[in-house]
C-alpha positions in Angstrom: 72.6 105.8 97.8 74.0 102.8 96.5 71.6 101.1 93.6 72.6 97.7 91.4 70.3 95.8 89.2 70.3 92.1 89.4 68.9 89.7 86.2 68.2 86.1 87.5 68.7 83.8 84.9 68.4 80.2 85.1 68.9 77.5 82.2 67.0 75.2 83.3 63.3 76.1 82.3 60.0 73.9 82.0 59.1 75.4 78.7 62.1 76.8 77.2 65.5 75.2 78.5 68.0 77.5 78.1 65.9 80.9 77.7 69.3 83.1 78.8 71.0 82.0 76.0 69.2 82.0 72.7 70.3 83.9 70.4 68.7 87.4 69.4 70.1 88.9 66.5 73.5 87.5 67.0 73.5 88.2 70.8 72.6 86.2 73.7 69.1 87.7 75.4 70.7 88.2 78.8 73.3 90.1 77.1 70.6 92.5 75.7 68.7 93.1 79.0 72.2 93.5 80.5 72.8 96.5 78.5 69.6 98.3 78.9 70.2 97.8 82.4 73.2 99.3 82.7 72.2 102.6 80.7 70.1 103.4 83.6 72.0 102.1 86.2 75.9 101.7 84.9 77.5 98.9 83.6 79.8 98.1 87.4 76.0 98.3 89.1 74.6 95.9 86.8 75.1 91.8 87.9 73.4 88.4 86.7 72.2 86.2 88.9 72.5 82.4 87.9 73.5 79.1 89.2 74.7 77.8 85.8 78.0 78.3 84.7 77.3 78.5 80.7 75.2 81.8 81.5 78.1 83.3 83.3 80.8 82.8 80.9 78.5 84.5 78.3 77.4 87.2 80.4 81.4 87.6 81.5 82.3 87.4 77.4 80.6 90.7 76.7 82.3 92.3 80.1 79.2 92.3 82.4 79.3 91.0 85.9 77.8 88.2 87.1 77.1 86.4 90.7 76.2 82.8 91.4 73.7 81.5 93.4 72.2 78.6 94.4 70.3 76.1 92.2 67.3 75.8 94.6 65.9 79.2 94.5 61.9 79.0 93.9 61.6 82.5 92.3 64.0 85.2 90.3 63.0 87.3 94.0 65.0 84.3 95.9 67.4 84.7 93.7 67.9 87.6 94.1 68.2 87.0 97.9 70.7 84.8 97.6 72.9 87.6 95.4 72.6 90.2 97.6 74.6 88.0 100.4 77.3 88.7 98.6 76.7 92.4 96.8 75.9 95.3 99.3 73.5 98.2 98.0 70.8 100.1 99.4 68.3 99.3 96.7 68.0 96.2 94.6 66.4 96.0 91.7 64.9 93.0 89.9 64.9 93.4 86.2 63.6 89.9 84.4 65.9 87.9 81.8 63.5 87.4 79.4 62.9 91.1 77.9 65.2 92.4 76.1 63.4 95.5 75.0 63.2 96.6 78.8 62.9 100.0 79.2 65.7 101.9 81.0 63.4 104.7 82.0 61.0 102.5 83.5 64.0 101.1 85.9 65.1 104.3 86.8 60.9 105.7 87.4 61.0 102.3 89.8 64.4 103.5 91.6 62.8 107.3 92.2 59.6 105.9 93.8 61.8 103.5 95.9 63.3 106.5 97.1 60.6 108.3 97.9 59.1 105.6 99.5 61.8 103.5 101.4 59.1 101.5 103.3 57.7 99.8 100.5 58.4 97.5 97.6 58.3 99.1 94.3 56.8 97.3 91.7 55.9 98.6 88.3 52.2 97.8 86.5 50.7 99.1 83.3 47.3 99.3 81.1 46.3 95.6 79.4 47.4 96.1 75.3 44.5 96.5 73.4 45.1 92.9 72.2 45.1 91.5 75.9 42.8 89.8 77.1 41.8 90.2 81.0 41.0 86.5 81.6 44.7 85.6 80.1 46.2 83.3 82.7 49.3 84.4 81.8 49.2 87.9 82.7 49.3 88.4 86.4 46.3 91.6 86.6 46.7 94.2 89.7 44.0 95.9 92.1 45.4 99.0 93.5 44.2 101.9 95.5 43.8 104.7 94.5 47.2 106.0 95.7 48.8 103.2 94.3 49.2 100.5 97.1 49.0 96.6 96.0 45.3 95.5 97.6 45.9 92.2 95.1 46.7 90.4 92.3 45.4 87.8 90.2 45.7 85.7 86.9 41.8 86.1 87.0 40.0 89.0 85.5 40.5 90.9 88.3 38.8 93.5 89.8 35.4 92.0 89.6 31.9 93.0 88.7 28.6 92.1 90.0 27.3 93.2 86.1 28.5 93.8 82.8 27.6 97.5 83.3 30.0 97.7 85.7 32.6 96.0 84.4 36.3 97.9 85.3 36.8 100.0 81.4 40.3 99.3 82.1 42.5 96.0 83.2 45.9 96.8 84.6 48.8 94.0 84.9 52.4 93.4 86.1 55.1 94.7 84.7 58.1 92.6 86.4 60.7 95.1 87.3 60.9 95.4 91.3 62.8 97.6 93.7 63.5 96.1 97.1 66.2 96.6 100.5 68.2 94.2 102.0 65.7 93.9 104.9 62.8 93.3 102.4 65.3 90.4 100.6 66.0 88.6 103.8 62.4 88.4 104.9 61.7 87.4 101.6 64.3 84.3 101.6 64.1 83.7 104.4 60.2 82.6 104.6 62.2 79.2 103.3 59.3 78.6 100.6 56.4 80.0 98.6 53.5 81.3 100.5 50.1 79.7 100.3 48.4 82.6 97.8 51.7 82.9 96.2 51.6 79.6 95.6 47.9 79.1 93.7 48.5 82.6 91.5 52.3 82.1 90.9 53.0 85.3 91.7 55.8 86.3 93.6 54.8 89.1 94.6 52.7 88.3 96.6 54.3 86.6 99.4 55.4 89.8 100.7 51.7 89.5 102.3 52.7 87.5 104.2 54.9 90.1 106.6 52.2 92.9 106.2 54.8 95.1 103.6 53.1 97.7 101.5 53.3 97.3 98.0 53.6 100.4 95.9 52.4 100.1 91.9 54.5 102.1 90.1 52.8 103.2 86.1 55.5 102.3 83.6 55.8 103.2 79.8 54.7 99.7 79.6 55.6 96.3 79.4 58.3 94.7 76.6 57.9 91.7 74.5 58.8 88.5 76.5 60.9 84.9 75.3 58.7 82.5 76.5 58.7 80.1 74.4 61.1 79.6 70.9 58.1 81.0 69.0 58.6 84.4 70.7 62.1 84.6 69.0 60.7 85.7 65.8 58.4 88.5 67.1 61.4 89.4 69.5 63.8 89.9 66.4 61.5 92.0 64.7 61.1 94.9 67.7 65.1 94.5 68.3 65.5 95.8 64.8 62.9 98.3 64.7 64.1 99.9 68.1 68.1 99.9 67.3 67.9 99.6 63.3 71.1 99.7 61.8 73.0 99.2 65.0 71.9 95.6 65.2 
């Protein structure tokens, strides 16, 4: 069974132009999640998505692949679409631009599953940090069953409570590292835009609602630390060096 990783990477971002490209620790952060990719998956099944032809040529500099798409794709999932017109697999895996600390384990946890279950989209979730806060709007929150099929998901506090007593002990959110077939991608794209819930929560995921596909939550070691904005750099820097010491 064929498997390839795709990073979409765009340059042109509302609050960080560029993001593919800064420099972390001497290296450009695609680069970085290029190589943790390919340790699970192999270098030769590891592409970048992007329409911009500064990301490629850096992404092609360090000897990894790359794929150009269009410049029009709403989400890293259309993207992603749009790349797999022209790479055949059996499973596609989304693995976001913006960590470079991603976990090779966790991509290869979201390939098993996948596997296991070739009807659904794999996508992989983990406890809120003690230092996360549930009503964050900037962390997408999940409400599973209990055998781990997507009933929702929300940048509010989700699940609920009628009381404080019954307040949910633990919050669980996103962790952006999807598994998909080709099937899955075109129904995806093909919708031709965001879908009305996926629109208001800005989450992806959840347009795959619209065609009545299960979505399977898949527990992962947990989620890296993201670029966002250039104040993330810093933090970013710090982990690099504490995970790969003297290599870096």
């Amino acid at each position: 069974m064929h498997v390839v990783g795709i990073i979409p990477a765009r340059f042109k971002s509302s609050r960080y132009p560029g993001k593919p490209l800064v420099n972390l620790l001497n290296k450009p952060m695609v680069v970085w999640v290029a190589e943790l990719s390919s340790k699970a998956l192999g270098k030769e099944n590891v592409y970048v998505a992007t329409d911009d032809k500064r990301i490629a040529k850096a992404v092609e500099d360090y000897g990894y692949n790359f794929v150009m798409t269009s410049d029009s794709a709403p989400t890293g999932t259309d993207r992603l679409w749009d790349a797999s017109k022209k790479i055949r697999a059996d499973i596609y895996v989304n693995i976001q631009g913006d960590e470079p600390l991603v976990n090779p384990d966790d991509i290869l946890r979201i390939v098993k599953v996948k596997k296991e279950h070739p009807e659904c989209v794999i996508n992989g979730m983990c406890r809120l940090g003690k230092d996360e806060v549930p009503a964050s709007r900037n962390i997408p929150k999940v409400v599973f069953t209990e055998d781990g099929r997507l009933v929702y998901m929300s940048r509010l506090p989700v699940p609920g409570a009628k009381t404080a007593e019954g307040a949910p002990r633990i919050y669980w959110k996103q962790v952006c590292i999807y598994a998909f077939n080709s099937l899955e991608l075109k129904m995806f794209g093909e919708f031709g835009r965001k879908s009305d819930i996926e629109k208001y929560e800005d989450i992806e995921i959840l347009r795959f609602f619209e065609f009545g596909t299960t979505v399977r939550m898949v527990e992962t070691t947990g989620s890296s630390y993201a670029v966002d904005v250039p104040e993330d750099v810093v933090v970013v820097e710090e982990a690099l060096r504490l995970v790969h010491g003297n290599e870096v």
